[in-house]
N, CA and C atoms of all chains as a GROMACS GRO file, in nm:
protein
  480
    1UNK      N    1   0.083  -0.120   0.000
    1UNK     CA    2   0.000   0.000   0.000
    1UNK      C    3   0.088   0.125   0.000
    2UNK      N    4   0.062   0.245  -0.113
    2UNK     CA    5   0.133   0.312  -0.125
    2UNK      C    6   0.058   0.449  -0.023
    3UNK      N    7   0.103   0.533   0.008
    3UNK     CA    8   0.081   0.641   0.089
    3UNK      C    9   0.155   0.819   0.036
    4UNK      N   10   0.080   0.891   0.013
    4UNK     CA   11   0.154   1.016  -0.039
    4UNK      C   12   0.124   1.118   0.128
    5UNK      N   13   0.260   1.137   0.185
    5UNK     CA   14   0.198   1.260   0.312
    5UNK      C   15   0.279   1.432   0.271
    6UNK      N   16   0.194   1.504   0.276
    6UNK     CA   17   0.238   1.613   0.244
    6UNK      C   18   0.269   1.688   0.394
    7UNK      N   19   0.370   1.758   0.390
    7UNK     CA   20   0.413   1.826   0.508
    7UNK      C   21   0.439   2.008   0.496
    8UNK      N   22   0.345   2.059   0.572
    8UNK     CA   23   0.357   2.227   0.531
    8UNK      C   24   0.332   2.292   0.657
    9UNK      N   25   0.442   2.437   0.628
    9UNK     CA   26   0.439   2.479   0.786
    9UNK      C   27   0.268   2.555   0.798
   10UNK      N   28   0.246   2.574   0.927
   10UNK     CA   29   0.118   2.600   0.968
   10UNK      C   30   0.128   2.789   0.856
   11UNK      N   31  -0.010   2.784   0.888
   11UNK     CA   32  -0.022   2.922   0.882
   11UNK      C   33   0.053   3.002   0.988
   12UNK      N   34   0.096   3.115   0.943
   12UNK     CA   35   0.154   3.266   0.985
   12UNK      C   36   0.303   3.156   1.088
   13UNK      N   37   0.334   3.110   1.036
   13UNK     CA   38   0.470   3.055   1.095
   13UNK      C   39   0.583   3.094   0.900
   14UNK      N   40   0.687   3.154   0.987
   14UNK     CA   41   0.789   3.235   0.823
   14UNK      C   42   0.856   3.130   0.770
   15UNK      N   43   0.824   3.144   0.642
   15UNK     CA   44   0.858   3.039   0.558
   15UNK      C   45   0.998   3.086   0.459
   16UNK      N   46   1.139   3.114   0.554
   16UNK     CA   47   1.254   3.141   0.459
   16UNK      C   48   1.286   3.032   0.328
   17UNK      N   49   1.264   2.968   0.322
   17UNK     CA   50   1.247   2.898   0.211
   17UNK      C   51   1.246   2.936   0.098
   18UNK      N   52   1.066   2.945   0.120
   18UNK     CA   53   0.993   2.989   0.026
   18UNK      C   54   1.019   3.153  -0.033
   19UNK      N   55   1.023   3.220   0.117
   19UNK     CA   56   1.088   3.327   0.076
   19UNK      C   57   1.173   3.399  -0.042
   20UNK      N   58   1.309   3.272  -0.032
   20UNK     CA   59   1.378   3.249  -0.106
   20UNK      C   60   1.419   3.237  -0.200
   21UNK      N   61   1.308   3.142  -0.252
   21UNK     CA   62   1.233   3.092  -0.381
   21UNK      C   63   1.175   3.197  -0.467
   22UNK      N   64   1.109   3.259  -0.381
   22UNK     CA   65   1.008   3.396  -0.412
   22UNK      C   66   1.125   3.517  -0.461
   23UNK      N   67   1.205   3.536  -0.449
   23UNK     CA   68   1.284   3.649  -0.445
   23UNK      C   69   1.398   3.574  -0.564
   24UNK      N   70   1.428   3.443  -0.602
   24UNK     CA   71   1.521   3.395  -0.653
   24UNK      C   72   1.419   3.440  -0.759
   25UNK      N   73   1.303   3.383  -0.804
   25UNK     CA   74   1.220   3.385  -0.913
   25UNK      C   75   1.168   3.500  -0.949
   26UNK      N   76   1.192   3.622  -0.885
   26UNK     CA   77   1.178   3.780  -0.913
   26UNK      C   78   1.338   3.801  -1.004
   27UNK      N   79   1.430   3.764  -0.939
   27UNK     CA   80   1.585   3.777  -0.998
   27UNK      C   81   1.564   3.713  -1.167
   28UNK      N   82   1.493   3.621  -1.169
   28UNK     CA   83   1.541   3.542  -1.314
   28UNK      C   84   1.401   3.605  -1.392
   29UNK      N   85   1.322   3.740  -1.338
   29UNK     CA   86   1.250   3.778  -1.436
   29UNK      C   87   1.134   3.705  -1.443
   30UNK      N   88   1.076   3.644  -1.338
   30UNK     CA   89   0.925   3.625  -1.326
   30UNK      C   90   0.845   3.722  -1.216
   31UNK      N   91   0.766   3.782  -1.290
   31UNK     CA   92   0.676   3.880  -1.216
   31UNK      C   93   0.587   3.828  -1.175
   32UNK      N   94   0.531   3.924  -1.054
   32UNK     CA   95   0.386   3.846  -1.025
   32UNK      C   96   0.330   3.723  -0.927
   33UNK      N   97   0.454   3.694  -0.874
   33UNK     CA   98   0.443   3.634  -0.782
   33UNK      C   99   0.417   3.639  -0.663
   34UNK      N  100   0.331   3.632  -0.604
   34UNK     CA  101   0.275   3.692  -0.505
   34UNK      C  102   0.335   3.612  -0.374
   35UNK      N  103   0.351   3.507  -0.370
   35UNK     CA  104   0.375   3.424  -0.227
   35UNK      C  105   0.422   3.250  -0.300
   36UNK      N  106   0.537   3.217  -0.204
   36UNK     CA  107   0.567   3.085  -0.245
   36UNK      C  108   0.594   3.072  -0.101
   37UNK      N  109   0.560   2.884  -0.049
   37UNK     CA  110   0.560   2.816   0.053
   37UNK      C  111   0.633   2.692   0.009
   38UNK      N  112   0.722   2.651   0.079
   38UNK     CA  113   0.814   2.516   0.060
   38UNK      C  114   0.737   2.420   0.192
   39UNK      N  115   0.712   2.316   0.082
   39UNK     CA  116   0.677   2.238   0.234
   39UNK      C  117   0.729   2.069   0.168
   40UNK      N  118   0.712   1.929   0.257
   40UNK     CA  119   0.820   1.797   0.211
   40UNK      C  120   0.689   1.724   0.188
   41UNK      N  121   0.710   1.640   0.026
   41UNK     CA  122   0.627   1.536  -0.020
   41UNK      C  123   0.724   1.382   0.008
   42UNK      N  124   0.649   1.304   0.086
   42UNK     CA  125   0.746   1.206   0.122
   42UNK      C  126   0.574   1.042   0.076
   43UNK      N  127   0.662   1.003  -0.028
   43UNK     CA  128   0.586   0.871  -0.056
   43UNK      C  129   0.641   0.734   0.036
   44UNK      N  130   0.549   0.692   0.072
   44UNK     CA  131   0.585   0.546   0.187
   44UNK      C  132   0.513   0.432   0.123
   45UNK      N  133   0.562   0.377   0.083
   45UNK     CA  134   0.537   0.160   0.057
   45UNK      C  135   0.547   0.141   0.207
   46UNK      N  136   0.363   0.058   0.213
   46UNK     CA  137   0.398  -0.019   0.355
   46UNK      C  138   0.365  -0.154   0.336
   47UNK      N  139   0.426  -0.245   0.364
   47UNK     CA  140   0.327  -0.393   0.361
   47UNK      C  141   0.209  -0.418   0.371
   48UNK      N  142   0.158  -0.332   0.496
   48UNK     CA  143   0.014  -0.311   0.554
   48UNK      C  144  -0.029  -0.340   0.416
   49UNK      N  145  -0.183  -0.410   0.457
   49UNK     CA  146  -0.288  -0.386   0.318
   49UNK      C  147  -0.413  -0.342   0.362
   50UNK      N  148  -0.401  -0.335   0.504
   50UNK     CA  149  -0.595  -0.250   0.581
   50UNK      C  150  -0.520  -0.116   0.581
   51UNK      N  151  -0.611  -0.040   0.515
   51UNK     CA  152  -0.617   0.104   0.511
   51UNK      C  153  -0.595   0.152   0.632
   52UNK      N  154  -0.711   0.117   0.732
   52UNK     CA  155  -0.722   0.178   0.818
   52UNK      C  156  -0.607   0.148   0.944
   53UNK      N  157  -0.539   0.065   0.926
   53UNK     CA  158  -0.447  -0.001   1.017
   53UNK      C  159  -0.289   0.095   0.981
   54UNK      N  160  -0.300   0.102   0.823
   54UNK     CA  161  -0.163   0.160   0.754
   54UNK      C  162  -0.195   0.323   0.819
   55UNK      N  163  -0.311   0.356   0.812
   55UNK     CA  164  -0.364   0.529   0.804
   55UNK      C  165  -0.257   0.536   0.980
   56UNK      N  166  -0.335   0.455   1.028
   56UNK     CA  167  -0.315   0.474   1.202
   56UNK      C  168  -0.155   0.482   1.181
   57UNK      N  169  -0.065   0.422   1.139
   57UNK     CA  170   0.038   0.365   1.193
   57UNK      C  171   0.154   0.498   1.087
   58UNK      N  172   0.091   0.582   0.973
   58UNK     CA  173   0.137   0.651   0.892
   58UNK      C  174   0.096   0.792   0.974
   59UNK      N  175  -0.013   0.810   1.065
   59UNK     CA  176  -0.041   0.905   1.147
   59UNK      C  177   0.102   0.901   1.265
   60UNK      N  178   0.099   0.810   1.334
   60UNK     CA  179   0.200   0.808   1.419
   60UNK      C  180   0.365   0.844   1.357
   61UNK      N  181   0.372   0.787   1.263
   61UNK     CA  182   0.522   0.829   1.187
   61UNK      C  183   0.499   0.978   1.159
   62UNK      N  184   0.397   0.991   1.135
   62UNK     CA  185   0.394   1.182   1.093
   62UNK      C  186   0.431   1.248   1.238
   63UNK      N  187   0.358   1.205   1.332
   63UNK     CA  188   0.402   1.240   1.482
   63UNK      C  189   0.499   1.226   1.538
   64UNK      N  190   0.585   1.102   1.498
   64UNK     CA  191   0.731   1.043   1.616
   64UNK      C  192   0.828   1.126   1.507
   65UNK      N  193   0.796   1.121   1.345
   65UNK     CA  194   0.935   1.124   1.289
   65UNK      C  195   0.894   1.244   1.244
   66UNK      N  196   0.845   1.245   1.110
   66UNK     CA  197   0.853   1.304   0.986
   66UNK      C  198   0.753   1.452   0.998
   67UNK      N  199   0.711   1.490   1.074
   67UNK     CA  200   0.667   1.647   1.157
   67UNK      C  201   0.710   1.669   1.286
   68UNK      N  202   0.734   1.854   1.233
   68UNK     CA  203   0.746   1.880   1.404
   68UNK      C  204   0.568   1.938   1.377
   69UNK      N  205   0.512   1.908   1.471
   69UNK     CA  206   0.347   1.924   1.474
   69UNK      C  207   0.335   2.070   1.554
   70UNK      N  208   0.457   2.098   1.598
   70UNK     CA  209   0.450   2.270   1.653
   70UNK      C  210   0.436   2.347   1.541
   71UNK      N  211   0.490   2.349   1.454
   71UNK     CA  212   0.509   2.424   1.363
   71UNK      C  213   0.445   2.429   1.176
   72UNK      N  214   0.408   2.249   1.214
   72UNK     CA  215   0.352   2.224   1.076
   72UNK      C  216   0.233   2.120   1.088
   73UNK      N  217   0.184   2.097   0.971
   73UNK     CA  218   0.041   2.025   0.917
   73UNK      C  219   0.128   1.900   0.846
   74UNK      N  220   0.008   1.794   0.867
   74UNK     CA  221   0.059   1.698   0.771
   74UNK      C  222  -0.068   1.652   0.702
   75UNK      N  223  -0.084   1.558   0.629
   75UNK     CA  224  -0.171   1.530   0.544
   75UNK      C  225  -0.152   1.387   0.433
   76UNK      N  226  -0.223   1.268   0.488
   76UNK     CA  227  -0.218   1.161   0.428
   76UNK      C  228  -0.314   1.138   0.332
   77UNK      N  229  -0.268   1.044   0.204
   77UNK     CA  230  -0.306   1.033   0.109
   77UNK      C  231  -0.312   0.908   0.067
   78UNK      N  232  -0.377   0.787   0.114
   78UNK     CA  233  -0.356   0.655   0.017
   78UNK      C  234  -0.409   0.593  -0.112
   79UNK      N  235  -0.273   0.547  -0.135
   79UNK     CA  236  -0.381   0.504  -0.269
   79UNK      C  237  -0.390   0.345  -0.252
   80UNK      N  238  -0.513   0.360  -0.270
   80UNK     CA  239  -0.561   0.239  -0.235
   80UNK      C  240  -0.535   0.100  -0.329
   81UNK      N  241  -0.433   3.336  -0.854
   81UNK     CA  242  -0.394   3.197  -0.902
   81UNK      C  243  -0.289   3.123  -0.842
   82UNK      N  244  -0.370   2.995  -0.743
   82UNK     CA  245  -0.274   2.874  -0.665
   82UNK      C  246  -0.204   2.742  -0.717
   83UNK      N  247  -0.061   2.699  -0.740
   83UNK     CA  248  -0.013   2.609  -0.815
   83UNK      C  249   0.074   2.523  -0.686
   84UNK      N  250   0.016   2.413  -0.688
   84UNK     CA  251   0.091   2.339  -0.637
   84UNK      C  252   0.172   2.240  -0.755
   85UNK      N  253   0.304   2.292  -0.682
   85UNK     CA  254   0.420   2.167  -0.751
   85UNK      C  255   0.490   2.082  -0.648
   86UNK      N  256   0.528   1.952  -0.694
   86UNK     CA  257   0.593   1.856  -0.661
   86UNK      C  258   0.687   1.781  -0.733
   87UNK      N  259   0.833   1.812  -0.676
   87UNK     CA  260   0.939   1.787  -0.700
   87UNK      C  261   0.973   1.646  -0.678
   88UNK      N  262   0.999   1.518  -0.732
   88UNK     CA  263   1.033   1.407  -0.724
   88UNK      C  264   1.165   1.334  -0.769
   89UNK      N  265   1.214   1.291  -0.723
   89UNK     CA  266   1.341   1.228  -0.786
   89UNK      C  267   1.312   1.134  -0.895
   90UNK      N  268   1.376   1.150  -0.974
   90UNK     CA  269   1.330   1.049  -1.072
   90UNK      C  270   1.392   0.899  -1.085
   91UNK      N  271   1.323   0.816  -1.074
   91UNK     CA  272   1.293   0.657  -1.092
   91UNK      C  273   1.472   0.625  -1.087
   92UNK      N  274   1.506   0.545  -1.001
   92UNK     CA  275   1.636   0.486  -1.011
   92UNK      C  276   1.742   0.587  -0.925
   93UNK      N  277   1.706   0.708  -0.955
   93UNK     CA  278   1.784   0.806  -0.889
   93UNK      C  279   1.824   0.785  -0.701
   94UNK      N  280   1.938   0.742  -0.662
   94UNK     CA  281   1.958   0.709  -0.517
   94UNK      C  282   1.884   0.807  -0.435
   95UNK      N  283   1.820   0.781  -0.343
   95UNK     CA  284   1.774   0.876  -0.246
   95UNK      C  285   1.785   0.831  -0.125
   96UNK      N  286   1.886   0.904  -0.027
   96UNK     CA  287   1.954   0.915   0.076
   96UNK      C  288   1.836   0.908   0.201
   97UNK      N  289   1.775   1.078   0.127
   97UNK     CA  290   1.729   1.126   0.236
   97UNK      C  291   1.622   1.022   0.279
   98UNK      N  292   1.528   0.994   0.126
   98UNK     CA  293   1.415   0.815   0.199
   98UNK      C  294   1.486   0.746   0.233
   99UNK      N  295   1.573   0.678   0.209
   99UNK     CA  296   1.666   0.590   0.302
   99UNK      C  297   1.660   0.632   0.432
  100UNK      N  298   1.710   0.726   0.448
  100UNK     CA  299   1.757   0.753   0.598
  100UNK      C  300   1.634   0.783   0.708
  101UNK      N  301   1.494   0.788   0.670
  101UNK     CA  302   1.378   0.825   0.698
  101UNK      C  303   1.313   0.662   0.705
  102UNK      N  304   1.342   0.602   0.646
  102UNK     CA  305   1.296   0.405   0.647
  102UNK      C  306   1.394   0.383   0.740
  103UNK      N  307   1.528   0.402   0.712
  103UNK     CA  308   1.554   0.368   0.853
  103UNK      C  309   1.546   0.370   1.011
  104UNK      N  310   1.573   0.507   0.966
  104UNK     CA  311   1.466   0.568   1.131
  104UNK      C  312   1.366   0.514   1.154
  105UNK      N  313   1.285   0.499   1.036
  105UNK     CA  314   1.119   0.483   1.118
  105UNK      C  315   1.194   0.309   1.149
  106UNK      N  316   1.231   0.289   1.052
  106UNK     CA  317   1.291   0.087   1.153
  106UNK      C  318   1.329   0.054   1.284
  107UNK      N  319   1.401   0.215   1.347
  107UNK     CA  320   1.462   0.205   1.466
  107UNK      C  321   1.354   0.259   1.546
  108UNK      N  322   1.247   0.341   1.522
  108UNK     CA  323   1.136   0.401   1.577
  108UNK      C  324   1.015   0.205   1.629
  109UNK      N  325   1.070   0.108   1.498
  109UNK     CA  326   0.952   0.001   1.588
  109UNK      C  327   0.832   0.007   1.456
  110UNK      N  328   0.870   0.144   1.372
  110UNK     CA  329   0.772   0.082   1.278
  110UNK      C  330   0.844  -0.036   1.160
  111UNK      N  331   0.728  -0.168   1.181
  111UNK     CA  332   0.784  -0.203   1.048
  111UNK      C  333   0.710  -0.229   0.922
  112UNK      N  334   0.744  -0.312   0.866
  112UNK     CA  335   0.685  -0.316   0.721
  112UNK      C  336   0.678  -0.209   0.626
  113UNK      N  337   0.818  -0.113   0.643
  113UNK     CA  338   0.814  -0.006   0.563
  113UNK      C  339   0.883  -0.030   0.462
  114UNK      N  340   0.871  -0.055   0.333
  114UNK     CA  341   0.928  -0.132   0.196
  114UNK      C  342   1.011  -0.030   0.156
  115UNK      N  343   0.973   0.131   0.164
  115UNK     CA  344   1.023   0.207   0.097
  115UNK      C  345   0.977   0.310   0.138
  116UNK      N  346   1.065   0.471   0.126
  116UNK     CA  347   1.041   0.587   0.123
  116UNK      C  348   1.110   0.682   0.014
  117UNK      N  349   1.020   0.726  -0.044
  117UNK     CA  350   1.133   0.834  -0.131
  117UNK      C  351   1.089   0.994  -0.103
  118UNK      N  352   1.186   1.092  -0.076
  118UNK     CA  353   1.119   1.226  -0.024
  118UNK      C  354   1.137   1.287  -0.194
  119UNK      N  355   1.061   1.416  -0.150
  119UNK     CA  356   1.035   1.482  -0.217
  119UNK      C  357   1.028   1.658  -0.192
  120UNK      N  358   0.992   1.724  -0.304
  120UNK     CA  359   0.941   1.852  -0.236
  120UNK      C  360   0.854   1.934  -0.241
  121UNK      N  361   0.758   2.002  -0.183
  121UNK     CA  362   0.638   2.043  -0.232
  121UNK      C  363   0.631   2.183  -0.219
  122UNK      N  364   0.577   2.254  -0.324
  122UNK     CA  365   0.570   2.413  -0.342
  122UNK      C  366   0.482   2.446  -0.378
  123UNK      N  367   0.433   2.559  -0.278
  123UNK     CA  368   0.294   2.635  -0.321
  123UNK      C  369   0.332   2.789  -0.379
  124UNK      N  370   0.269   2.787  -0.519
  124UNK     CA  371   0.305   2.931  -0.572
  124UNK      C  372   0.145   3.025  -0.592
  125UNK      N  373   0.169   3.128  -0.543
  125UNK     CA  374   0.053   3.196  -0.543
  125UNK      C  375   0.106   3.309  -0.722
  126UNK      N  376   0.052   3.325  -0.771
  126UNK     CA  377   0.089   3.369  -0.888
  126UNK      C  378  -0.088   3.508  -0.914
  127UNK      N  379  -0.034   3.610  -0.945
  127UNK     CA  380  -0.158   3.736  -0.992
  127UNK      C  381  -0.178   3.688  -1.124
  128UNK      N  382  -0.116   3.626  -1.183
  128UNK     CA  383  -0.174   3.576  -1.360
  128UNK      C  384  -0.264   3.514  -1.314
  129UNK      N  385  -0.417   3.530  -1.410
  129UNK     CA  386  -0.536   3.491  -1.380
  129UNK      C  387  -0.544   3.403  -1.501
  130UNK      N  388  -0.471   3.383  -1.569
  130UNK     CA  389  -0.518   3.312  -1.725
  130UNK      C  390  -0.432   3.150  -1.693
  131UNK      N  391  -0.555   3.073  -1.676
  131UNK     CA  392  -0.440   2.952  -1.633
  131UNK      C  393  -0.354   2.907  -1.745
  132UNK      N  394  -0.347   2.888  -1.836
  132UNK     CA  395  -0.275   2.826  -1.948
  132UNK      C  396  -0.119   2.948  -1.950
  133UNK      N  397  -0.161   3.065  -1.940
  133UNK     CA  398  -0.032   3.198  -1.932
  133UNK      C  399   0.055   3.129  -1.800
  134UNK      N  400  -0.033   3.108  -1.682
  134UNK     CA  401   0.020   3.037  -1.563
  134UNK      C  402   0.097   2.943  -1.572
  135UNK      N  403   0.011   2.810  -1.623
  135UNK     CA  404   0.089   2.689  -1.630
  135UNK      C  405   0.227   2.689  -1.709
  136UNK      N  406   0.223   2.774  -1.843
  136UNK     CA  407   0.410   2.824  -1.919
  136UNK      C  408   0.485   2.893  -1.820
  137UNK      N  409   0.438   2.994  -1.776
  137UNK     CA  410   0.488   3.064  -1.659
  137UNK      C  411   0.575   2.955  -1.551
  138UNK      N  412   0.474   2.875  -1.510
  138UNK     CA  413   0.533   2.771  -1.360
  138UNK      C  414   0.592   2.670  -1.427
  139UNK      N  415   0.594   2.621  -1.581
  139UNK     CA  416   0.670   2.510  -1.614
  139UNK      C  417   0.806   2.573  -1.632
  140UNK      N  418   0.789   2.708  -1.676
  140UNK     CA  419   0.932   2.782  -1.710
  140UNK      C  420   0.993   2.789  -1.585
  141UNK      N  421   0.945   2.811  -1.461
  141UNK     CA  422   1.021   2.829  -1.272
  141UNK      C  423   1.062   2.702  -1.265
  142UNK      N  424   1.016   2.558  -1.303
  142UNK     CA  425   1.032   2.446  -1.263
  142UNK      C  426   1.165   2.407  -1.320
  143UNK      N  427   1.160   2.476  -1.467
  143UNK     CA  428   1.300   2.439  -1.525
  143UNK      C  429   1.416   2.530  -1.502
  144UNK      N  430   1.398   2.609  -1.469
  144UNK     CA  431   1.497   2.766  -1.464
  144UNK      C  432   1.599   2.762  -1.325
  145UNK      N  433   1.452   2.713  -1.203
  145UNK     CA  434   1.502   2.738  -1.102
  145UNK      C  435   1.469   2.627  -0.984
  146UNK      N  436   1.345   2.586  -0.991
  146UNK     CA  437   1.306   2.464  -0.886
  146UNK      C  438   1.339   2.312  -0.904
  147UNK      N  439   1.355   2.289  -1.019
  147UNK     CA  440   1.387   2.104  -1.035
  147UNK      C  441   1.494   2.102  -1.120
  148UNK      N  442   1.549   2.026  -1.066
  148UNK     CA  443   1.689   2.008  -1.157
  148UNK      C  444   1.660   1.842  -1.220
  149UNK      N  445   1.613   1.904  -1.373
  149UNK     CA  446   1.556   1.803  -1.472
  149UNK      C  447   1.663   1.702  -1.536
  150UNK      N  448   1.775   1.708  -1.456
  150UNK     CA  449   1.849   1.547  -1.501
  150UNK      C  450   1.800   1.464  -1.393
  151UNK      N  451   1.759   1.502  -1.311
  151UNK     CA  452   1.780   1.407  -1.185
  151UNK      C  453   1.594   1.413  -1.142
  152UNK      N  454   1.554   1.482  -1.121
  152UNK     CA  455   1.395   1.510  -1.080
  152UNK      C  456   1.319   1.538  -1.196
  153UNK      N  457   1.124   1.475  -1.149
  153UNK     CA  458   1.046   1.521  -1.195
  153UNK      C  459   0.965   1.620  -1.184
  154UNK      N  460   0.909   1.687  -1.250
  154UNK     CA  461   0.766   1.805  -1.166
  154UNK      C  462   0.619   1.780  -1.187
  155UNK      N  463   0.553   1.779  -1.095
  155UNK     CA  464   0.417   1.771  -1.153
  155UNK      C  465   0.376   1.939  -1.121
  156UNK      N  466   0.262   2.019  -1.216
  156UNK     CA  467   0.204   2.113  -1.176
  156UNK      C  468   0.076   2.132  -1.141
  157UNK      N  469  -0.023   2.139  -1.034
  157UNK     CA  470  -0.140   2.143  -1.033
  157UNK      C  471  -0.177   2.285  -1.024
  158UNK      N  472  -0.322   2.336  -1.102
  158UNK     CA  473  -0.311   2.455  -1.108
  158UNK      C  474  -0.503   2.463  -0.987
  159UNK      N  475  -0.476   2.524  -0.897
  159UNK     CA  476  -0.628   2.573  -0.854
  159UNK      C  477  -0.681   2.662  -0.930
  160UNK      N  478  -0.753   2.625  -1.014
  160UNK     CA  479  -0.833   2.699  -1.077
  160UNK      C  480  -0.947   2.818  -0.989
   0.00000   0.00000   0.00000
């Protein structure tokens, strides 16, 4: 079972990153950009084959590992 | 006008950083994790209202400046 979790910082927390991004892409002559946010797409293969068993256990990895939950959102995606 | 992109390594390409994130989660107690590959995800807020002007626009940032197209893929989603 494959799993897509997207990871993005919360609202009104500063996103130098993106910032970054935003100001690199003004330099090379794109206008108009109003706001860019960097946030981590991380795909997981699990053995699991109950959804709901993989969901639980892909919730907890978003919690122990792969977010700090102070600062950011996560968001699971399986494909079934 | 909201574009989400996602930066992926492309197929075969070594990736450290999923490695090193399967491993952890191995030492964390989760198992049955087959695989991880990271990625990166970007939200571009763009004032071009014409999606098709948009989408040349964000395929041109993807190649110029956000994905480095020997090694990664991009997908672009546009919120209409």
């Amino acid at each position: 079972m494959k799993a897509r979790i997207h990871i993005t910082l919360k609202e009104g927390v500063l996103d130098p990153q993106g910032k970054a991004i935003q100001l690199a892409l003004g330099d090379l002559g794109f206008g108009g950009v109003d706001d860019v946010r960097q946030g981590k797409y991380i795909e997981v293969d699990l053995a699991e084959t109950d959804a709901s068993k993989a969901k639980d256990a892909l919730d907890d990895m978003c919690k122990k590992l792969l977010s700090n939950t102070v600062i950011e959102n996560y968001t699971i995606d399986l494909d079934e």
